[in-house]
KOLZAPA-464095 format. One record per residue (C-alpha): residue number from 1; x, y, z; residue in three letters. Coordinates in nm, 3 decimals, decimal comma. Example, Ala and Ser with C-alpha at 12.3 -4.5 7.8 and 13.67 -1.06 7.14 Angstrom:
+-----+---------+---------+---------+------+
! seq !       X !       Y !       Z ! type !
+-----+---------+---------+---------+------+
!   1 !   1,230 !  -0,450 !   0,780 !  ALA !
!   2 !   1,367 !  -0,106 !   0,714 !  SER !
+-----+---------+---------+---------+------+
***
This chain:
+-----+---------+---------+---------+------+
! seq !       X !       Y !       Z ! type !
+-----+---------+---------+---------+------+
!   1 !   7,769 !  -1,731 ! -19,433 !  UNK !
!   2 !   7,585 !  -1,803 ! -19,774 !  UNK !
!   3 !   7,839 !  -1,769 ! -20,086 !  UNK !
!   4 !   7,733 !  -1,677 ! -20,434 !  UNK !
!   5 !   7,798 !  -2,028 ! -20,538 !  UNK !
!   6 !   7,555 !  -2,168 ! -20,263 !  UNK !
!   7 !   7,246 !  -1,870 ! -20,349 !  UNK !
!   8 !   7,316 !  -2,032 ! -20,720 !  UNK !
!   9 !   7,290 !  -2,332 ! -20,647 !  UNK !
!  10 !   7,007 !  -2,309 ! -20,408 !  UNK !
!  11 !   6,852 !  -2,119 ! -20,670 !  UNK !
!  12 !   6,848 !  -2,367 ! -20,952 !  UNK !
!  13 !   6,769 !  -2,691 ! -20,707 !  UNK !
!  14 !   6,461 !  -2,475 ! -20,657 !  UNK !
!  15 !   6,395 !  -2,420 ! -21,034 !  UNK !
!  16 !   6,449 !  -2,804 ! -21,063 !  UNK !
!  17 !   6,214 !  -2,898 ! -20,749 !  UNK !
!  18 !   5,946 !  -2,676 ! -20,928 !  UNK !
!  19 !   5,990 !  -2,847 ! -21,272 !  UNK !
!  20 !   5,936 !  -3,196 ! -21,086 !  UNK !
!  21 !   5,627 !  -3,065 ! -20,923 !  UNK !
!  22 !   5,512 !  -2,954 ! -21,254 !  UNK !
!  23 !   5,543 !  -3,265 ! -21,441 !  UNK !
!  24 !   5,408 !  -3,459 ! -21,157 !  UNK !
!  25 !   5,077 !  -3,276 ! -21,209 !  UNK !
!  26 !   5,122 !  -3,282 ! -21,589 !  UNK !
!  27 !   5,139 !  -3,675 ! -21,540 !  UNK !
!  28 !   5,479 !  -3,672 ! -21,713 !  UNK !
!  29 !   5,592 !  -3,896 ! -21,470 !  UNK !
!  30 !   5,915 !  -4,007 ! -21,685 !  UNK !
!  31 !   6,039 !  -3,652 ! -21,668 !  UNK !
!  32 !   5,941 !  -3,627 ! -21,321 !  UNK !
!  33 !   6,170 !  -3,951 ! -21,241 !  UNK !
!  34 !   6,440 !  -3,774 ! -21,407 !  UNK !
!  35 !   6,372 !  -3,463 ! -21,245 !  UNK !
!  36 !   6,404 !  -3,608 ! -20,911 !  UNK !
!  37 !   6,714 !  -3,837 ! -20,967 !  UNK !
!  38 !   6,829 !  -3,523 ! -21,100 !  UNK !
!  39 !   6,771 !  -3,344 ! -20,765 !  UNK !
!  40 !   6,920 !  -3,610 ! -20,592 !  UNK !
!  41 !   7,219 !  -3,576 ! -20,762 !  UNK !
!  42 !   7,283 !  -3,239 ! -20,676 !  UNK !
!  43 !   7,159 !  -3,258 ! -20,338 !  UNK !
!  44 !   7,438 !  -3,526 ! -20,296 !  UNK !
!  45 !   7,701 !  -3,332 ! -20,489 !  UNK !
!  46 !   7,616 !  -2,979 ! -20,293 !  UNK !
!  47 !   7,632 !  -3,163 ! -19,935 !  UNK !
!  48 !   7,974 !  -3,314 ! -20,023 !  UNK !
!  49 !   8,101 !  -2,993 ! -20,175 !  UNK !
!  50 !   7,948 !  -2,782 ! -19,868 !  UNK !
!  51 !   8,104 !  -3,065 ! -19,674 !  UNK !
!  52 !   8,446 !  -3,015 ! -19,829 !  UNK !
!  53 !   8,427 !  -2,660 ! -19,850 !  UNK !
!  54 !   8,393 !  -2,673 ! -19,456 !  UNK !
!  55 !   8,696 !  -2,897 ! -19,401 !  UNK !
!  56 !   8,944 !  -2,694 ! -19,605 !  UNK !
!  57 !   8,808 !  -2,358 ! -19,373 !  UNK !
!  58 !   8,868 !  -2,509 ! -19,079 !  UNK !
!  59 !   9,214 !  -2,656 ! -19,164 !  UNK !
!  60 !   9,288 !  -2,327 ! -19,276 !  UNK !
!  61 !   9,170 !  -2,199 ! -18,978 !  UNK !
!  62 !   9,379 !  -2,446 ! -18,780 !  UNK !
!  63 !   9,681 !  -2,388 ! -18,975 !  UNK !
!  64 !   9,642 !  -2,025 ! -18,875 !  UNK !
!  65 !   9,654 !  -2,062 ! -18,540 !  UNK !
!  66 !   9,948 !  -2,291 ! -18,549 !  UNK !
!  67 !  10,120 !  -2,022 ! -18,775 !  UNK !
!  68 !  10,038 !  -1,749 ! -18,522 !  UNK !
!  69 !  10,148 !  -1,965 ! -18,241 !  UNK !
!  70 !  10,496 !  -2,030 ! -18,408 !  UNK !
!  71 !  10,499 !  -1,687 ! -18,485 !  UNK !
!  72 !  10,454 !  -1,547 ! -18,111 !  UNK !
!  73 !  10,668 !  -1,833 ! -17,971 !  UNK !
!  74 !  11,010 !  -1,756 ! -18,217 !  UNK !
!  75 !  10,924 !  -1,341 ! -18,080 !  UNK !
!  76 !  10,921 !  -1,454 ! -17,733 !  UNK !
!  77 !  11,236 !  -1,659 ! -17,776 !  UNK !
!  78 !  11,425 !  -1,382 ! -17,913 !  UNK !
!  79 !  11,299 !  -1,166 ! -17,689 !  UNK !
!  80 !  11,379 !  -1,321 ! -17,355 !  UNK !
!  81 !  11,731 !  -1,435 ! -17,577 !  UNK !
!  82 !  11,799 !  -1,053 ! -17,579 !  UNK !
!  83 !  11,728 !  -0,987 ! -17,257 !  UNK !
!  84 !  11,953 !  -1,300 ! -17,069 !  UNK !
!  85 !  12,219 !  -1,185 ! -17,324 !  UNK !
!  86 !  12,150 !  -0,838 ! -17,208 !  UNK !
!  87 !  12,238 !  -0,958 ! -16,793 !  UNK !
!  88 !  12,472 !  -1,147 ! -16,883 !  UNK !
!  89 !  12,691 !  -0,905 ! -17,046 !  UNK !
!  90 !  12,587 !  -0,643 ! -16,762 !  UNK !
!  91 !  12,703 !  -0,913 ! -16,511 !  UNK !
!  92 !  13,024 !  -0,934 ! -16,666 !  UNK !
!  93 !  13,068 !  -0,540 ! -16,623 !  UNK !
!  94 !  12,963 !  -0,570 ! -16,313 !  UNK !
!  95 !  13,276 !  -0,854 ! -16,202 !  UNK !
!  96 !  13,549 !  -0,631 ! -16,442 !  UNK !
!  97 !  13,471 !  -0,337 ! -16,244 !  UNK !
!  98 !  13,502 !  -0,491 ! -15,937 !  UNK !
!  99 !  13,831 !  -0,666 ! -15,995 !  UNK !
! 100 !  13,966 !  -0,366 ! -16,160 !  UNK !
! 101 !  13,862 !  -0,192 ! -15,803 !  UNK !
! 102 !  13,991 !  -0,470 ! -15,600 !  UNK !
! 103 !  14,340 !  -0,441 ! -15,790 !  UNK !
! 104 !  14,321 !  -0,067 ! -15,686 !  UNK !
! 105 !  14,247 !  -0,138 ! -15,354 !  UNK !
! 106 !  14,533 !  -0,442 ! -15,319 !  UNK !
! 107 !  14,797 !  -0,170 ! -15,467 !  UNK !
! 108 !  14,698 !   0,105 ! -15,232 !  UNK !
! 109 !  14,678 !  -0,160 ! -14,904 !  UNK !
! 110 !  15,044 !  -0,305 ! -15,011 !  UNK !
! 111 !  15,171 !   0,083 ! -15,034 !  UNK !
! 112 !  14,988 !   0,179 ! -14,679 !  UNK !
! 113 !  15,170 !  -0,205 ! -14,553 !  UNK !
! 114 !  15,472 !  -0,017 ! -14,632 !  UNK !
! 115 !  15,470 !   0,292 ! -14,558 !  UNK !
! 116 !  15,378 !   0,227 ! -14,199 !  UNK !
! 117 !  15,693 !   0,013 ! -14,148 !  UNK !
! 118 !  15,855 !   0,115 ! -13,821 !  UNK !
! 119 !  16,234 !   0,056 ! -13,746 !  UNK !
! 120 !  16,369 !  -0,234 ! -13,642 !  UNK !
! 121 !  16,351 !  -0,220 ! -13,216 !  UNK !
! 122 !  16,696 !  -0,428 ! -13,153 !  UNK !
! 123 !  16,757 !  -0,626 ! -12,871 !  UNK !
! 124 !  16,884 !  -0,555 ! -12,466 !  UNK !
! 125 !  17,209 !  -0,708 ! -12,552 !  UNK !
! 126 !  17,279 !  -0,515 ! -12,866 !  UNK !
! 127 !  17,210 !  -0,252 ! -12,688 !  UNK !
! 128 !  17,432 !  -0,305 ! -12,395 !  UNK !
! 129 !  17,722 !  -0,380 ! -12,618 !  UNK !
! 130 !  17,691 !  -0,067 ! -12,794 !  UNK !
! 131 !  17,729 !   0,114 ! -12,531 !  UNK !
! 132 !  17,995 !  -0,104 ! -12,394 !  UNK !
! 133 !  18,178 !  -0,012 ! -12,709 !  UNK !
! 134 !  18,119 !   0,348 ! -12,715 !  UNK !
! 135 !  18,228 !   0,309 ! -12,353 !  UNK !
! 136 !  18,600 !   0,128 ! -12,492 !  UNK !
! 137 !  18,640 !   0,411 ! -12,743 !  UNK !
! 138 !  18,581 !   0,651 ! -12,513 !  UNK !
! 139 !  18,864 !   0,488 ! -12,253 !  UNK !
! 140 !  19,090 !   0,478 ! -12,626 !  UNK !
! 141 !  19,098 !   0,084 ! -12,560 !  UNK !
! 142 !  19,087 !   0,050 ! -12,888 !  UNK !
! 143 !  19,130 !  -0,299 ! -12,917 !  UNK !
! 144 !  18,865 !  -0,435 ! -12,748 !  UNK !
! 145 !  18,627 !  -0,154 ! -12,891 !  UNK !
! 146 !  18,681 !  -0,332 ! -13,214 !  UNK !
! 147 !  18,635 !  -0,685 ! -13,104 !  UNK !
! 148 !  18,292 !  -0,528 ! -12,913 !  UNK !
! 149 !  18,181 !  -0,377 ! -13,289 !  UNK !
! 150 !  18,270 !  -0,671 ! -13,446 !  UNK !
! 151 !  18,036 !  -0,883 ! -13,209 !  UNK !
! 152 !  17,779 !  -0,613 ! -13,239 !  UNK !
! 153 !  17,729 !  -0,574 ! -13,595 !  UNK !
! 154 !  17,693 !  -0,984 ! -13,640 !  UNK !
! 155 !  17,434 !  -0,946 ! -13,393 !  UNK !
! 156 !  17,312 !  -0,674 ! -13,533 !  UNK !
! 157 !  17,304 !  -0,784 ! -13,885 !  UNK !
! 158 !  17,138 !  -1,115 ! -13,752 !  UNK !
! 159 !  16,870 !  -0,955 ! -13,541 !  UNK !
! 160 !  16,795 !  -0,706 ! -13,856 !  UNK !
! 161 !  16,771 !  -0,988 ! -14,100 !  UNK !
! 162 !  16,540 !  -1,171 ! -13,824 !  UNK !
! 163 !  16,330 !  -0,851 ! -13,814 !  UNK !
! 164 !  16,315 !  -0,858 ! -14,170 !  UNK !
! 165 !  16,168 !  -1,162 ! -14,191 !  UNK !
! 166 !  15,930 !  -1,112 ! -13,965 !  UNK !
! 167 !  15,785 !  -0,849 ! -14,118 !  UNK !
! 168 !  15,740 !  -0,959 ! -14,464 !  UNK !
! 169 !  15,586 !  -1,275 ! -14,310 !  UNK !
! 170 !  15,349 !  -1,070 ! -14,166 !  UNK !
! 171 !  15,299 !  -0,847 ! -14,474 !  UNK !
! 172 !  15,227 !  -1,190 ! -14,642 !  UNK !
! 173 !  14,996 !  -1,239 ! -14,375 !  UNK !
! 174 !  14,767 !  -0,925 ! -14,406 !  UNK !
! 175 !  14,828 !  -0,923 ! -14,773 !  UNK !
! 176 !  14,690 !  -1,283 ! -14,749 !  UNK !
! 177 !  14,408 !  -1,200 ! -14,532 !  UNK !
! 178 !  14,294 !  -0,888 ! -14,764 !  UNK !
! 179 !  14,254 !  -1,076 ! -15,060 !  UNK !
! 180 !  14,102 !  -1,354 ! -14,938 !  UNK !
! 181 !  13,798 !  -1,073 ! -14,795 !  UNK !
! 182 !  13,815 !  -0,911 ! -15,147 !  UNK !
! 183 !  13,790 !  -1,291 ! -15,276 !  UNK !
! 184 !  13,491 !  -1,316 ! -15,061 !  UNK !
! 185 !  13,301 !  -1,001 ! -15,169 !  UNK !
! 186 !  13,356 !  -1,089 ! -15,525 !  UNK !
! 187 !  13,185 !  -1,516 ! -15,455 !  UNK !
! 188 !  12,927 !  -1,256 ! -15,301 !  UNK !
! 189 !  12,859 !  -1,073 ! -15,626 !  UNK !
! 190 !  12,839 !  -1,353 ! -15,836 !  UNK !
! 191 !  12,581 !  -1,573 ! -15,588 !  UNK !
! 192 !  12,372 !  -1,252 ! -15,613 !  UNK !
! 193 !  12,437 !  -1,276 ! -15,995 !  UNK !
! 194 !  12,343 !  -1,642 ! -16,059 !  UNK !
! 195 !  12,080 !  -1,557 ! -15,826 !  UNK !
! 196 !  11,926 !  -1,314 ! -16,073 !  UNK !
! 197 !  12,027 !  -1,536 ! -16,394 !  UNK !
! 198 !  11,813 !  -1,803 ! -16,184 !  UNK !
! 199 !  11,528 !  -1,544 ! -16,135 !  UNK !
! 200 !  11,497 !  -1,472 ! -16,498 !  UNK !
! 201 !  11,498 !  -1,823 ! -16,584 !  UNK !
! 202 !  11,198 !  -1,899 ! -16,372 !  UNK !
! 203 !  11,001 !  -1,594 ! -16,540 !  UNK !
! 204 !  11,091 !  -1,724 ! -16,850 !  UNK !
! 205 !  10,949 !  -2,055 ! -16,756 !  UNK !
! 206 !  10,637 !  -1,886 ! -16,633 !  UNK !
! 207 !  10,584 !  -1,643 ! -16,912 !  UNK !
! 208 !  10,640 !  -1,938 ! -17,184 !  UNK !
! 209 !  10,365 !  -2,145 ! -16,943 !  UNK !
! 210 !  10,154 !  -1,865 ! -16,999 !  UNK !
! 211 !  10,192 !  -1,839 ! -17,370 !  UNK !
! 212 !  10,136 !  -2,218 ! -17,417 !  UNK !
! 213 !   9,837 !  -2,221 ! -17,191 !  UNK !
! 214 !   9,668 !  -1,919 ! -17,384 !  UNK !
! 215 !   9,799 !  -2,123 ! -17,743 !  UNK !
! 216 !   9,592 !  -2,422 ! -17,591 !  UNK !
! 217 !   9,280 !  -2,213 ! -17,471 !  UNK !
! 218 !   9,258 !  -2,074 ! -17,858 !  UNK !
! 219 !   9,316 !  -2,417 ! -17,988 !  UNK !
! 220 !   9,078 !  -2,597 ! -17,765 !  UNK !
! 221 !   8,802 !  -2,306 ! -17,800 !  UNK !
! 222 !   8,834 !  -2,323 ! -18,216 !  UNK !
! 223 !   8,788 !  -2,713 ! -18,211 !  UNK !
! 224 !   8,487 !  -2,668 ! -17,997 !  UNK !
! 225 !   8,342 !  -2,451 ! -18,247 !  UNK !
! 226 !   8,445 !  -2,640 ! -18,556 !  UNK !
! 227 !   8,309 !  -2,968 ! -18,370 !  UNK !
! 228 !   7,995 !  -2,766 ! -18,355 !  UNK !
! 229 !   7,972 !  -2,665 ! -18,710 !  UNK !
! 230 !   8,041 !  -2,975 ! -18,797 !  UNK !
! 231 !   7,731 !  -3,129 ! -18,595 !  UNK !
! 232 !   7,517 !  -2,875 ! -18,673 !  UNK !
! 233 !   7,602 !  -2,972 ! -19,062 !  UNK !
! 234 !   7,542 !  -3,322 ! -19,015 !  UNK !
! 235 !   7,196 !  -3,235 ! -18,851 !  UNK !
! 236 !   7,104 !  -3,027 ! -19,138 !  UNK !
! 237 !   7,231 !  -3,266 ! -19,372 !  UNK !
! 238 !   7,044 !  -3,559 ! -19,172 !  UNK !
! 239 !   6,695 !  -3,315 ! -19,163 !  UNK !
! 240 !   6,764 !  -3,298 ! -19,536 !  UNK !
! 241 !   6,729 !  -3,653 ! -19,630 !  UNK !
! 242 !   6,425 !  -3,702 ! -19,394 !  UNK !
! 243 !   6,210 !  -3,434 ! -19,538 !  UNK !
! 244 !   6,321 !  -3,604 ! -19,916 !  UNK !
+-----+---------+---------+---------+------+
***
């Protein structure tokens, strides 16, 4: 696109040209020389100015699309930033809730555990000398009936302590066994959850592929057309000195 500057300048090489021409046919050939050194001053000066003026455009123009390409790159960072920072804290609501409901659950299966505690079922021989010593108190034999209790509540004491035992061991047991599945649905939750923190890193991979590759298409398409402009200058400039 013609500037001011280049229609004035064009305009007064012409004016010089002319003057040449005229002297030429005046025969003042010492203004003529003049004239034309003149001319090819300014041609000289005009093609290195054009020349520079070019340059500076296209380094502007360069700089500009390296300034646009920082400029989309730091709004896709903080973008895709915001939006990992956004799953992650979601993930981490996601875990709290289900510990808090796995606490829930534990305290309602450890109430249930005891609540359906049946009594102690004691043994044949406890049994037997029970009734052997209901039997003695009923015959007022005393004496033995005592020695019979006596015997019985040892055993009886030992067999309920026994039973105890057994019981909370297998309390421990289920307890044991229902965290461990709770344990396992929560390793569940967060493979599914790295699973999606993977996902999004592999579209943020691809979408920052993308935005390179389309950087690169507008940077390789703009040197194409400044290598262009830049032969088609040299031509002119070239065409220039032939016809002189």
């Amino acid at each position: 696109m013609e500037t001011a500057e280049d229609s004035a300048v064009a305009d007064f090489l012409q004016i010089l040209e002319e003057h040449r021409k005229n002297c030429e046919r005046q025969g003042k050939y010492v203004e003529a020389e003049i004239a034309k050194n003149r001319l090819e001053e300014l041609k000289l000066h005009e093609e290195n100015r054009r020349k520079e003026a070019m340059r500076s455009r296209q380094l502007a123009e360069r700089l500009g699309v390296e300034e646009a390409h920082m400029l989309e790159y730091q709004q896709f960072n903080m973008d895709w930033d915001r939006k990992m920072g956004d799953y992650e804290l979601r993930a981490s609501e996601i875990v709290e809730t289900m510990r808090d409901r796995h606490k829930s659950e534990l305290k309602d299966f450890q109430q249930n555990l005891l609540q359906k505690q049946q009594r102690p079922k004691f043994s044949r021989e406890l049994l037997n000398l029970r009734r052997i010593q209901e039997h003695l108190a009923k015959q007022k034999d005393y004496t033995e009936a005592h020695k019979i209790k006596l015997k019985c509540d040892a055993l009886e004491a030992w067999e309920l302590e026994k039973w105890k035992n057994q019981k909370q061991q297998e309390m421990f047991q289920r307890e044991a066994k229902f965290k461990h599945q709770k344990q396992q649905e929560l390793i569940a939750l967060q493979k599914r959850l790295q699973s999606g923190r993977e996902e999004m890193k592999k579209q943020r991979e691809l979408d920052l592929e993308r935005l390179l590759q389309r950087y690169r298409n507008v940077k390789n398409e703009l040197e194409a057309q400044q290598n262009l402009e830049r032969i088609r200058m040299e031509r002119m400039t070239q065409g220039a000195m032939g016809a002189a």
